[in-house]
N, C-alpha and C positions, 0 to 999 in steps of 0.2 A: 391486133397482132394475130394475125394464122399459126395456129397449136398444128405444128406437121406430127404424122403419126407415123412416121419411117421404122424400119424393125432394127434398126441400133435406136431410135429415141423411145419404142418403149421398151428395153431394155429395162431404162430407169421407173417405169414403172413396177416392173416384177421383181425389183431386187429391193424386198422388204428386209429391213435388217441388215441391210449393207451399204456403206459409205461410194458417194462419188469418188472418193481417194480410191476405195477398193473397186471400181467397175474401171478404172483406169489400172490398177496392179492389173486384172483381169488380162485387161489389152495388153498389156507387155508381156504378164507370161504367155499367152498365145505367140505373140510375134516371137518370143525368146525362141520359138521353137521349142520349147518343156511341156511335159505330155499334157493334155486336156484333159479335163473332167472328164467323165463318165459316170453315169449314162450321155445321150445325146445332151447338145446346148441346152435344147427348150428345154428337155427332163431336168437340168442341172438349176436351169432359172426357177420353174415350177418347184422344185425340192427347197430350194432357198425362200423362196415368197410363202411356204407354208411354216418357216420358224415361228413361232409365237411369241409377242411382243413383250416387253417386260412390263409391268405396273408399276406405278407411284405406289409405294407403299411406306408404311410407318420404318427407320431404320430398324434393322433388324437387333436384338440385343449383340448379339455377335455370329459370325458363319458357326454352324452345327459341329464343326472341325473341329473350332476350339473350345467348345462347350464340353463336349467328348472324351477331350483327350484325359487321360488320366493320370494324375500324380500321385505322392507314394502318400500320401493321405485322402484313402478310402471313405471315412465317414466325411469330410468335407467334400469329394467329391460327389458322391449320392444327396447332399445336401443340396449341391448347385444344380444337381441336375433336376431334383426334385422341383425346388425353386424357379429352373428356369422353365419346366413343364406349366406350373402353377401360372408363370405371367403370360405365357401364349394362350392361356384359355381367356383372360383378358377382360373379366368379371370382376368390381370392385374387390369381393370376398376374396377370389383366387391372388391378385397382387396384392392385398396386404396378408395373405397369408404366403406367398415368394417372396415378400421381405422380410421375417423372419424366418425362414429356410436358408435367404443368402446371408444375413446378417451372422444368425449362428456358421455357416461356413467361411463370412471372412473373419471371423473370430481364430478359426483355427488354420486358416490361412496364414495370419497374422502370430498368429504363436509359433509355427511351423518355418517363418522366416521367408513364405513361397512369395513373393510381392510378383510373380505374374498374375497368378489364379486370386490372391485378392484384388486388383486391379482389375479383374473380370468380375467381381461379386459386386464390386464400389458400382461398375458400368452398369451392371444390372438394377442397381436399389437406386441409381439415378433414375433408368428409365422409365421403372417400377412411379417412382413420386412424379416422373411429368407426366403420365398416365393419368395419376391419380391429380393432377391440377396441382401439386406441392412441385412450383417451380424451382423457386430459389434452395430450396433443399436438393434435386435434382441437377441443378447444378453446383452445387455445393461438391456431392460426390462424384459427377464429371473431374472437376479440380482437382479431387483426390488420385481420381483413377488415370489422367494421363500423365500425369509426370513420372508415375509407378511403371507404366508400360514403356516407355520410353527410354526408361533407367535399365530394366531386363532385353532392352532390343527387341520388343514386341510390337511389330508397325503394323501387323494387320488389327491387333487392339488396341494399337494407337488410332490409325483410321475411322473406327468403325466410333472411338470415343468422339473425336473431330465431328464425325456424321450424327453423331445424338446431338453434340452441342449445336450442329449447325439447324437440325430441326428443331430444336426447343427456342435456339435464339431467330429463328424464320417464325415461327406463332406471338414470339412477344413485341413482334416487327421490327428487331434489328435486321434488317437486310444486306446491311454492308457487312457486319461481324460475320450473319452467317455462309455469305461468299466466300469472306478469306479461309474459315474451319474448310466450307466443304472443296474447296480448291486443291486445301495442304492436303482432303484426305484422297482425293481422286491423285496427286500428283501419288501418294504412297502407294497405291494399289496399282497404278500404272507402275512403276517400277518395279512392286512385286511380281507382275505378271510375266514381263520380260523377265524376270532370273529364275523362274520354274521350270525344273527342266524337263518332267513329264509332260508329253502333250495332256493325255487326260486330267491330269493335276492340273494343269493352266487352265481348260476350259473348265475345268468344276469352279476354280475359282472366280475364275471370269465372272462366272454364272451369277456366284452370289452376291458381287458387289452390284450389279447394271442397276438396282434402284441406287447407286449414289450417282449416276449418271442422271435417271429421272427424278431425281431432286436437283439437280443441280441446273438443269433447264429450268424445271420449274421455277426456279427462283431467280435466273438469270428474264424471262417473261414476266416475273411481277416486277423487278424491279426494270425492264423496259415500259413494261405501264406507266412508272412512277415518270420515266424522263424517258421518252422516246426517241430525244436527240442523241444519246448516250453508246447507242450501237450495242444496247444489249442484246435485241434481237438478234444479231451477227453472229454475236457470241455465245448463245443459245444454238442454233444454227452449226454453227461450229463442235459445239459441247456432243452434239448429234454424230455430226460427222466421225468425231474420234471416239465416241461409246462401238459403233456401226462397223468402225477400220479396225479396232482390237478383233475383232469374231472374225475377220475374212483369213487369218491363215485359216481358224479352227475350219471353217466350212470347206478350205479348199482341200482339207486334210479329209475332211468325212467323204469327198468328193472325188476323190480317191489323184488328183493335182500333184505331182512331183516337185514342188517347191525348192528341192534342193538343190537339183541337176544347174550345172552349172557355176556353182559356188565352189569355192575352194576350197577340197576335200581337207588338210590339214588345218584350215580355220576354223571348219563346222566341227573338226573334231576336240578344237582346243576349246572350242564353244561349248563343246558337251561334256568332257572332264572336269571345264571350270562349275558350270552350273551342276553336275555331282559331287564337287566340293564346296559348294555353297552348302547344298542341300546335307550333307552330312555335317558341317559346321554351326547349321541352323535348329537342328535334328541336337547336339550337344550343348547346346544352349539350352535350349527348352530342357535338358534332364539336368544342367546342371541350376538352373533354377526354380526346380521342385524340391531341393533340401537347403540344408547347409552351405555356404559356398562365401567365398571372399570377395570384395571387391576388385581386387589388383585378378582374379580367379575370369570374374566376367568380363573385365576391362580386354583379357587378354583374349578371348573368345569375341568381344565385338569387333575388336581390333581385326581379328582373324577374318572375319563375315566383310569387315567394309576393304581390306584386299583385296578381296575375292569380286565384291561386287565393282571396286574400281579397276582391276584388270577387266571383268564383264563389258566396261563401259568402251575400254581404250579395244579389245577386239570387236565391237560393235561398230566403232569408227574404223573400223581398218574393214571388215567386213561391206560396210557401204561404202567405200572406197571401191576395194576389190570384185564386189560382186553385189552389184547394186539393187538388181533385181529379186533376188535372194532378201536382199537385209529392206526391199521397201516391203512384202511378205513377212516378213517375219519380224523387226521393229517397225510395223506401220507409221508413216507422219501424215496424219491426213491435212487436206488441203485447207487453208482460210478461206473466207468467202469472195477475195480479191483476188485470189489463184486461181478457183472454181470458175469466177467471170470471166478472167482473162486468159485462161487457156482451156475451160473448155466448153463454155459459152458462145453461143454464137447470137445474131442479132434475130433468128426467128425461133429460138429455142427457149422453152422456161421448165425451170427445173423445180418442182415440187418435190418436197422432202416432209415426212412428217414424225410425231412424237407422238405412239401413245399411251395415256395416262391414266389412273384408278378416279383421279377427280375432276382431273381435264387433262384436252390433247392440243397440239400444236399442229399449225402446217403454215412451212415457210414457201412462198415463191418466187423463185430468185430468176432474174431475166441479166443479160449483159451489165446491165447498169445501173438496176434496184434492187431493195427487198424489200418485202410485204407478206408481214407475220400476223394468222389467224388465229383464234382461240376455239377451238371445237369442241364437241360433246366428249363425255368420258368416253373412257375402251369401252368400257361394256354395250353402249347406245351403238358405238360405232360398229364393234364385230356383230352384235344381232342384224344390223341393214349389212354387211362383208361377206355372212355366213353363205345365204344361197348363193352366191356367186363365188366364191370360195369353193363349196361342194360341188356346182358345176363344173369347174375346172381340173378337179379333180378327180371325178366321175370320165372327162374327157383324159386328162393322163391315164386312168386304167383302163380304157379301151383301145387307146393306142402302143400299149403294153399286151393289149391281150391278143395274139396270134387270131389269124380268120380261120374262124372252122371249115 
């Protein structure tokens, strides 16, 4: 097959960290006529292609957010936070010295009534013992800790519990159990991210879950090892594509992209009232489950949040209705891998995509009518041979920046 190197096909090469679904959004907002990026094209591809890729990493205990935040009990929170300093240094000493730090705070979690922030301590002294090789204990306090978050309407500690269980049960080779965890928790954070109504709040968040995205390849590729027939590579593939199409509003926002022109000014606005009554609904939850509180008290507050989020969903339908281009920017659907062939595929083009990872990488190459998935060296192997040609091209954008003397 002849690899044509036309300046629309490599395109797809300099748009690292961004989705075939999003190099196609691309082409419509241009055509929409809505202002274009700036600086120049190339400068906009160039600024794109130097994002920095995410790593496989171990899941996080939970986002620094909600580690953070504070409740009306001070001595247990200097305890958790203590604790949770203790397991990031990651030394046998330091995590069983952060399980008695969180243990004594979910002690007073638990006397205090607060069942979100002990549901944060349980998460914690799980991941603390599968560190420490004490599985079944580990998840023992998983058990404990998701049905508590779930009860207070805490989906991003629901999630993030989802993502310990799906790593712990991925090391003791359940690979189907750990699919279904890490699926439920990619689906929760995909919906949290649409009802953020800050942009900087959505991309902070964004930010911190992308290792449940490279976990969730990563294990969609062992388990196509296991059965090659099964189209997990596809779906891996796939997994890629929709981590890659969430970031394309955020870049076209830093990219300075008009996204909204054109959409229907009364929708975007019902759209952003709604998502500031989210955000204050979700905002009085979390205080009124730091003390005292009744259950008929919080029933009537989740009540309140899933309104809020099921009008979100019914103006989002009307919003891709009305103003299509608008809502494929801003609720991205990225493309399957039978979309991608059949519309935008052609019979002398192949499209290489790839994942990279802390302990391996991926690169899929997908032509009209196959695919064929590789397993590569870690990130690290790979950006040391990426770096000098990296800096050269970069060396070449500041010169073409810098005015002729």
């Amino acid at each position: 097959m002849e690899i044509k190197t036309s300046q629309n096909q490599l395109v797809f090469a300099f748009l690292k960290g961004v989705s075939v679904s999003g190099i196609i959004s691309v082409a419509l907002l241009s055509k929409s006529g809505m202002a274009t990026p700036k600086p120049s094209e190339t400068e906009f591809l160039l600024t794109i292609s130097n994002h920095q890729p995410t790593e496989l990493k171990k899941p996080g205990f939970l986002p620094q957010t909600l580690i953070t935040q504070n409740s009306n009990n001070s001595e247990a929170d200097k305890l958790l936070q203590e604790g949770t300093e203790l397991l990031q240094q990651g030394t046998a000493e330091s995590l069983r010295a952060a399980l008695g730090k969180l243990e004594a705070a979910r002690q007073l979690y638990h006397a205090a009534g607060d069942k979100g922030k002990k549901a944060l301590t349980l998460l914690g002294m799980g991941r603390i013992n599968d560190d420490l090789g004490e599985k079944q204990q580990a998840l023992d306090y998983y058990n404990q800790a998701l049905p508590l978050s779930r009860v207070v309407g805490d989906r991003e500690g629901e999630a993030a519990t989802l993502f310990n269980f799906a790593y712990l049960k991925r090391n003791q080779g359940n690979l189907s159990e750990a699919l279904t965890d890490i699926e439920t928790a990619i689906t929760i954070v995909e919906d949290l991210r649409t009802k953020i109504g800050s942009q900087e709040l959505r991309q902070s968040f964004f930010a911190t879950v992308q290792n449940y995205y490279q976990f969730y390849i990563d294990l969609l590729m062992q388990l196509h090892q296991q059965n090659p027939q099964k189209g997990y590579d596809a779906l891996a593939f796939h997994a890629s594509e929709r981590s890659r199409a969430r970031s394309l509003v955020e870049l076209l926002t830093e990219a300075g992209a008009n996204i909204r022109q054109g959409a229907d000014p009364k929708l975007l606005e019902q759209e952003q009232n709604l998502q500031q009554q989210l955000n204050t609904v979700e905002n009085q939850r979390y205080q009124l489950t730091q003390g005292n509180y009744t259950q008929q008290q919080l029933d009537e507050i989740k009540q309140q949040s899933q309104s809020l989020l099921n009008q979100l969903d019914k103006l989002e339908a009307k919003i891709r209705l009305t103003s299509p281009r608008y809502a494929n920017l801003k609720y991205p659907q990225p493309l399957t891998l039978q979309q991608i062939q059949e519309k935008v595929l052609d019979d002398d083009t192949l499209l290489l995509e790839y994942s990279l990872g802390e302990e391996r990488s991926y690169l899929w190459a997908v032509t009209k009518n196959s695919i064929t998935s590789y397993v590569l060296p870690k990130q690290s192997e790979i950006e040391e041979i990426a770096q000098p040609w990296r800096e050269m091209n970069e060396t070449a954008l500041r010169r073409k920046r810098t005015p002729p003397q």
